[in-house]
C-alpha positions in Angstrom: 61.3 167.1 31.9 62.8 169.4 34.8 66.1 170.1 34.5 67.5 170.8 38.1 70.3 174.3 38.1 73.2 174.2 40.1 71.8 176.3 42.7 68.7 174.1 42.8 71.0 171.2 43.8 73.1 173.2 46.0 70.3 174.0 47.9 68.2 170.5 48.0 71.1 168.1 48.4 74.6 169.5 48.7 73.8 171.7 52.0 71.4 169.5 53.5 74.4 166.8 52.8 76.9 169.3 54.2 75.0 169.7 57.4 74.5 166.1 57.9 78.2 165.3 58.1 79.2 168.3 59.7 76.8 167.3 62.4 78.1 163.8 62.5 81.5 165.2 63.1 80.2 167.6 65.8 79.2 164.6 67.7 81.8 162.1 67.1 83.6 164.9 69.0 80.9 164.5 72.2 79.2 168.0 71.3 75.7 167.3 72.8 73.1 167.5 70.0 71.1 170.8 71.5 74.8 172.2 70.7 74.9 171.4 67.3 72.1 172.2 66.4 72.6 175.3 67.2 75.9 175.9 66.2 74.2 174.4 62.8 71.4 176.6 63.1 68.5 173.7 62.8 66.4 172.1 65.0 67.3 169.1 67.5 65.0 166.9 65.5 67.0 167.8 62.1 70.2 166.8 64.1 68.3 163.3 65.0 67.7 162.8 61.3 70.6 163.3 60.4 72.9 161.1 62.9 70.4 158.4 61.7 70.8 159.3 57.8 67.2 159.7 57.5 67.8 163.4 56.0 70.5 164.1 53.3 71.7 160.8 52.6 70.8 161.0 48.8 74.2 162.2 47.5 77.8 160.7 49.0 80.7 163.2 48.6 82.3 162.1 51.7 85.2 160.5 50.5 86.0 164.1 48.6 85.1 166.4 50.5 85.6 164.1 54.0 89.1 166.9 55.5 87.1 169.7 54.4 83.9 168.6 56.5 86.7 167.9 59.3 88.4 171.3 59.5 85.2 173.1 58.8 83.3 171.1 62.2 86.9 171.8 63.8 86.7 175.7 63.0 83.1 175.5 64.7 83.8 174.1 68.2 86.3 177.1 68.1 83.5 179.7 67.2 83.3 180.1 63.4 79.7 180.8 61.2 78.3 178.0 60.0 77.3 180.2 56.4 80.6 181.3 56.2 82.2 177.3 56.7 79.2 176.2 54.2 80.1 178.9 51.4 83.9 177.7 51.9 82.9 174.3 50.9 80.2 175.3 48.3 82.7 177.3 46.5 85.2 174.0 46.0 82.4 172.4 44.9 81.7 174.8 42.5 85.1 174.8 40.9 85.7 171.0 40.7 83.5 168.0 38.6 81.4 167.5 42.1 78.4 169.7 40.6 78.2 168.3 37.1 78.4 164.5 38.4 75.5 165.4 40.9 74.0 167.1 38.0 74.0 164.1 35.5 72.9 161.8 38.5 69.1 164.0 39.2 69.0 164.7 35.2 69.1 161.3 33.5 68.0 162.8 30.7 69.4 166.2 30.1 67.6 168.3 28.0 70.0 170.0 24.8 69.8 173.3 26.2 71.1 172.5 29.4 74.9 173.0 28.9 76.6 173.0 33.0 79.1 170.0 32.4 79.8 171.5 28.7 80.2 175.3 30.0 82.3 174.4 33.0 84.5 172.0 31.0 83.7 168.9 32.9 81.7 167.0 30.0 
């Protein structure tokens, strides 16, 4: 069985998850969509998929991470980096039990070797 790394679900779920909702926000606040998405640095059909949760709607960390997604799609009406906002968030999701729970939930059956939850003190 694959065993999915940290940076593997960074990259396939977290971000694309990030994105999403950062979008969302960008829109609730009447930021046309040809604006986000390139504020977001994706395509206007990415932004589509999104608003309409067909992309990124596999993981829900809204509730946790909802001020964070707030502040970071405030910071980017006002002319911040997306990468930069994005790493901000990564990197409290690196420190907390986010990344272990996601973890557990794509690796059902975790493999003895695969120690995340034990090294980072959240298992």
């Amino acid at each position: 069985m694959k065993c999915f790394m940290p940076q593997e679900i960074e990259v396939w779920y977290i971000i694309p998850y990030l994105r999403a909702e950062i979008a969302k926000d960008l829109i609730s606040k009447n930021i046309p969509q040809r604006k986000v998405a390139q504020i977001l640095g994706v395509t206007e059909s990415a932004i589509s998929q999104y608003v309409n949760n067909k992309r990124a709607n596999r993981i829900d960390l809204n509730s946790e991470l909802r001020s964070d997604i707030g502040r970071a799609a405030e910071r980017l009406t006002k002319n911040s980096n997306i990468i930069t906002e994005m790493q901000q968030i990564c990197n409290k999701i690196r420190k907390t039990e986010i990344l272990c729970r996601i973890h557990k939930q794509y690796n059902k059956n975790l493999p003895k070797d695969c120690r995340i939850c034990i090294e980072e003190g959240f298992y």
